[in-house]
C-alpha positions as CSV (number, residue, x, y, z in Angstrom):
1,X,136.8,49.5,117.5
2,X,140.4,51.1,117.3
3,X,141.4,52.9,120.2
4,X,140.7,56.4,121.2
5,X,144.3,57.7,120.1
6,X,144.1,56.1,116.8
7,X,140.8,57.0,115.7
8,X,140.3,58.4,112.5
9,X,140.1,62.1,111.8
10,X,138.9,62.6,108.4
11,X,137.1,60.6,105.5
12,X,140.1,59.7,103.8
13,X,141.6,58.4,107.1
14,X,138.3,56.4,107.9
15,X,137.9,54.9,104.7
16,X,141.4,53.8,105.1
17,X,140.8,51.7,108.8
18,X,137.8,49.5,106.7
19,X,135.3,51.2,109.6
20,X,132.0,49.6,108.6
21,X,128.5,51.1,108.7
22,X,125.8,49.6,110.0
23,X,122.3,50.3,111.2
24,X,122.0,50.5,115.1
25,X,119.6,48.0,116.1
26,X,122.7,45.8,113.7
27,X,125.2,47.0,115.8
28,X,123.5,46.2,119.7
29,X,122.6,43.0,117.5
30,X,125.9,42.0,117.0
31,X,127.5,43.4,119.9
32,X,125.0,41.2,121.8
33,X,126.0,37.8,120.2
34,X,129.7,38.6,121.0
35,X,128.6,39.1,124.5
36,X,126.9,36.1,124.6
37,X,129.0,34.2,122.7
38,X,131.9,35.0,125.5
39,X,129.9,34.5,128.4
40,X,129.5,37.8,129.2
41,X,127.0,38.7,132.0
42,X,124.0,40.7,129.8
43,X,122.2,42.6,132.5
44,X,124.7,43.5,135.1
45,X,122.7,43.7,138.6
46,X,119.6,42.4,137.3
47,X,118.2,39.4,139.7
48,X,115.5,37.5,139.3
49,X,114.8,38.1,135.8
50,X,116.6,35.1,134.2
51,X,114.0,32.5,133.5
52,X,111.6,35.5,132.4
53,X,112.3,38.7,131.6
54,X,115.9,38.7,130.4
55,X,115.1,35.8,127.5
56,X,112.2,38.4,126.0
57,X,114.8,41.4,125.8
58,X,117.6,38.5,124.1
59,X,114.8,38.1,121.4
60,X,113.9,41.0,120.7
61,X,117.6,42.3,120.2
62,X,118.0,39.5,117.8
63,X,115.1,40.0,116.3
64,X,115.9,44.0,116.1
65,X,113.0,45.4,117.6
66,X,112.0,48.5,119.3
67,X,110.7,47.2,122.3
68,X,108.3,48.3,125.1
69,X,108.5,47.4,128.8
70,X,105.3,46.9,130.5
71,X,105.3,46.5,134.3
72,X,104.4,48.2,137.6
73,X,106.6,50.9,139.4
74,X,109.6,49.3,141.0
75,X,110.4,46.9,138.9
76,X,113.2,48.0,136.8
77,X,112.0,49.0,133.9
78,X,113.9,51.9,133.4
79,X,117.3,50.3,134.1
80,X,116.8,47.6,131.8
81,X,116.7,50.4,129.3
82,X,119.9,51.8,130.1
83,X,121.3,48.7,130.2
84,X,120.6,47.8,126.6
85,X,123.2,50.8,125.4
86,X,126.1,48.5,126.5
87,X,125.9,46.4,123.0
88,X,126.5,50.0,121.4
89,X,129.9,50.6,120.0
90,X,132.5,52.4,122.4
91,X,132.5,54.7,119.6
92,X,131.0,55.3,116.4
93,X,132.4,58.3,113.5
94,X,130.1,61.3,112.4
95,X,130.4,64.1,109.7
96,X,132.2,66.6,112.5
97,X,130.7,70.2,110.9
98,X,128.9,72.4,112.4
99,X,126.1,72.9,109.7
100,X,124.9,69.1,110.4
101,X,122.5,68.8,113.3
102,X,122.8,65.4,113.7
103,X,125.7,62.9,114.7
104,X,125.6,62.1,110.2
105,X,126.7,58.9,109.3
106,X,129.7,59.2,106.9
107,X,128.7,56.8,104.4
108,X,125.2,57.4,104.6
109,X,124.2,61.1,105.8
110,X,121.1,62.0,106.1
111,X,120.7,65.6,106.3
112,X,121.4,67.9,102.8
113,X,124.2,69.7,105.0
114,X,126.1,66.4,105.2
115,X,125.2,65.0,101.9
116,X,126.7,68.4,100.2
117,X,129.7,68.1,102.4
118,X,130.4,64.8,101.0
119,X,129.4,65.5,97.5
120,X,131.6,69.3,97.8
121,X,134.1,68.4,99.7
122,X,137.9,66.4,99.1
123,X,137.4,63.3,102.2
124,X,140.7,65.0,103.4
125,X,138.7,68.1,104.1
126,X,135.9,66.5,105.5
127,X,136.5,66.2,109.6
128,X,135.4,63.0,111.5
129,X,134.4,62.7,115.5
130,X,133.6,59.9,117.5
131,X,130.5,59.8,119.3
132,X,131.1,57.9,122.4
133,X,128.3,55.4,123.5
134,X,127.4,57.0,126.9
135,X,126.2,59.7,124.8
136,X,124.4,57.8,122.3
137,X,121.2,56.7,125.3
138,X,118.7,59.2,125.9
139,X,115.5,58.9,127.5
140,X,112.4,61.1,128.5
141,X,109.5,61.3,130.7
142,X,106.4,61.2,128.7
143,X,104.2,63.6,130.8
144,X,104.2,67.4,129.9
145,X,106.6,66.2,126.5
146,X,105.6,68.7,123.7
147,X,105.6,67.9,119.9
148,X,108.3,69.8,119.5
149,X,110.9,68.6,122.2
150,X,110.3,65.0,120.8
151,X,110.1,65.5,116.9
152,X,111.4,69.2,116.2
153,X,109.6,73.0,115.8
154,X,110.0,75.6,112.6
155,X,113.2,78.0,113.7
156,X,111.7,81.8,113.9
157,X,115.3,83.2,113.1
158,X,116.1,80.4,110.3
159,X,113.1,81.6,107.8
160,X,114.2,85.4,109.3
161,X,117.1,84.6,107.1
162,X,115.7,83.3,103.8
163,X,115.4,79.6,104.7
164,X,111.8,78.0,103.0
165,X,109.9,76.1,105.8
166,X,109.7,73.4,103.9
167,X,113.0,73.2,104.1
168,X,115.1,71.0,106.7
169,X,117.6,73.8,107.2
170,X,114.3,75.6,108.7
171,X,113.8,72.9,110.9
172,X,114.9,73.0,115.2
173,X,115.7,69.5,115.5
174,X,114.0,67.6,118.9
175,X,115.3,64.9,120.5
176,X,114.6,61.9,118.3
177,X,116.1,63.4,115.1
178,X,118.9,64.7,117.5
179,X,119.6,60.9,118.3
180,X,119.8,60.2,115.0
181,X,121.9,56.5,115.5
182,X,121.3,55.9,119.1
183,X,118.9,54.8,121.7
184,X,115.8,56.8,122.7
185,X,113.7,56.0,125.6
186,X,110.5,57.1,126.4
187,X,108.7,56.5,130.0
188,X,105.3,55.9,130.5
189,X,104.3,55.9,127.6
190,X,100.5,56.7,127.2
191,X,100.9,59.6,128.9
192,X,102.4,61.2,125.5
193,X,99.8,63.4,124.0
194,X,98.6,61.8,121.2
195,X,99.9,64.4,118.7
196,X,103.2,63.3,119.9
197,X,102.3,60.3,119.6
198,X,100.7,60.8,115.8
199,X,104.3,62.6,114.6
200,X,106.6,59.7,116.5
201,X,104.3,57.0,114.1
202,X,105.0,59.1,111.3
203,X,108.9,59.6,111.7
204,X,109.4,56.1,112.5
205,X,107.3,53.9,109.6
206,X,106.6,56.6,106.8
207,X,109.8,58.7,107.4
208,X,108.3,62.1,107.5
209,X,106.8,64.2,109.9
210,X,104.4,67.6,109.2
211,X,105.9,70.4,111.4
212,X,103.0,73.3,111.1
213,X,101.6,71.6,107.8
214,X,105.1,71.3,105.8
215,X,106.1,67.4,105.3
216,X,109.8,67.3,106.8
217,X,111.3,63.4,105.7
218,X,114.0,62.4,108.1
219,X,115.7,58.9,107.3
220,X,116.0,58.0,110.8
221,X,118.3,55.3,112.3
222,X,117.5,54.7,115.8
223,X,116.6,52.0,118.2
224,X,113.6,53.2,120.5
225,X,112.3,52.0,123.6
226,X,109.2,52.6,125.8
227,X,107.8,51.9,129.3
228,X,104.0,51.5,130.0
229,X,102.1,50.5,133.2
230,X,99.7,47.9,132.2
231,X,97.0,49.6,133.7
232,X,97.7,53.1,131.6
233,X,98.5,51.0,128.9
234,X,95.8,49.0,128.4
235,X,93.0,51.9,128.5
236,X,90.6,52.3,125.3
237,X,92.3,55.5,123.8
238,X,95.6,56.2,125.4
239,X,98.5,54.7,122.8
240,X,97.1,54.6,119.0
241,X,96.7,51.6,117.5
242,X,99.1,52.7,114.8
243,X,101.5,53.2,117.4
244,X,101.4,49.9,119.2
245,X,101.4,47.8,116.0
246,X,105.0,49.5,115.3
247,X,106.6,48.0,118.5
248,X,108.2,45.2,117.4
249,X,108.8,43.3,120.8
250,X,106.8,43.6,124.5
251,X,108.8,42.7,127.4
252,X,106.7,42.0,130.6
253,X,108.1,42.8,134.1
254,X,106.7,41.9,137.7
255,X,107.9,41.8,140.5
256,X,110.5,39.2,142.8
257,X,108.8,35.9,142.5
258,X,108.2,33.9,146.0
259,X,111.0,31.4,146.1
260,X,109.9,27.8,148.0
């Protein structure tokens, strides 16, 4: 990645550096194999994972999963989340206009805002920003989460002004749209109501998503991770079946092991 100051500001100018797109979960996947091919250390403060844990998350990044972590309190589940946003980019370029909801790949937007500025516009005209990886991690507590923070809600003042709801101009985005090319973590997972749970299936295999009836189809690139307790997680009833057959990878925690 170039350096801050010599980043590209427009199309043209980013077309011109030989930037190449690529998928998240491609991105921590080859960020990850630099890191290990330079002897990197993976999962900084980690101990006592090594033998275990840590060889389970290294598969499942190469393998490009979403992954859930499944373990009691206290044993680190949440900061092996975090961690995993190191293997993003420092930065990565987005369609900077402020019609596009989400940080819109260049090459490959997804909403009809960016794909009419590309189609409208001269790649001179067309502004690029840089979304730094700090930003590109966000997580949320599952209990008390509504449909709409997670997948999005109809915008009262958007149809107000002519917009159809089935459009995607009519549409508030939530956070998972919103991290459109990062990483989005959700803790303790079967405590999501199951409508949330129903419209996070939806948006993740089939694309789409019905926001008060209307079918909404949102291309999504993003790398998603969960944590469960096994206890919670286990019980007849409380993650769909649709939904746990989507999770590629399941990493299992415990706690310090006695040492002899």
């Amino acid at each position: 990645m170039s350096s801050a100051t010599h980043r590209p500001t427009n199309l043209r100018e980013l077309r011109a550096s030989g930037w190449k797109s690529k998928s998240v979960k491609q991105e921590v996947h080859d960020n990850f194999l630099r890191a290990l091919a330079s002897g990197d250390e993976l999962f900084p403060g980690i101990v006592g994972y090594e033998d275990t844990v840590i060889p389970e998350i290294n598969l499942a990044l190469l393998a490009q999963h979403d992954m859930l972590f499944l373990g009691e309190k206290g044993q680190g589940k949440s900061r092996l989340m975090r961690l995993i946003a190191r293997f993003l980019d420092d930065a990565i370029p987005y369609l900077d206009l402020p019609e596009i909801p989400v940080h819109d790949d260049p090459y490959r937007p997804i909403t009809a805002a960016g794909k009419r500025a590309i189609e409208s516009l001269s790649e001179e005209r067309i502004p690029i920003g840089w979304w730094l990886r700090e930003d590109r991690y966000a997580e949320r507590l599952a209990p008390g989460t509504k449909f709409a923070d997670i997948i999005g809600e109809i915008d009262p003042a958007k149809l107000a002004g002519g917009v159809s709801m089935s459009a995607e101009e009519a549409l508030h985005f939530g956070l998972i749209p919103r991290m459109h090319r990062g990483i989005f973590a959700v803790n303790e997972l079967p405590e999501l109501d199951e409508l949330v749970q129903v419209g996070l299936f939806n948006i993740l295999e089939e694309r789409d998503v019905q926001i008060r009836g209307y079918p909404i189809r949102f291309d999504l690139d993003i790398l998603i991770l969960f944590s469960a307790n096994p206890a919670t997680y286990n019980r007849s009833g409380k993650v769909i079946p649709q939904l746990k057959d989507r999770i590629g990878s399941l990493v299992q925690t415990h706690y310090p092991r006695e040492r002899g």
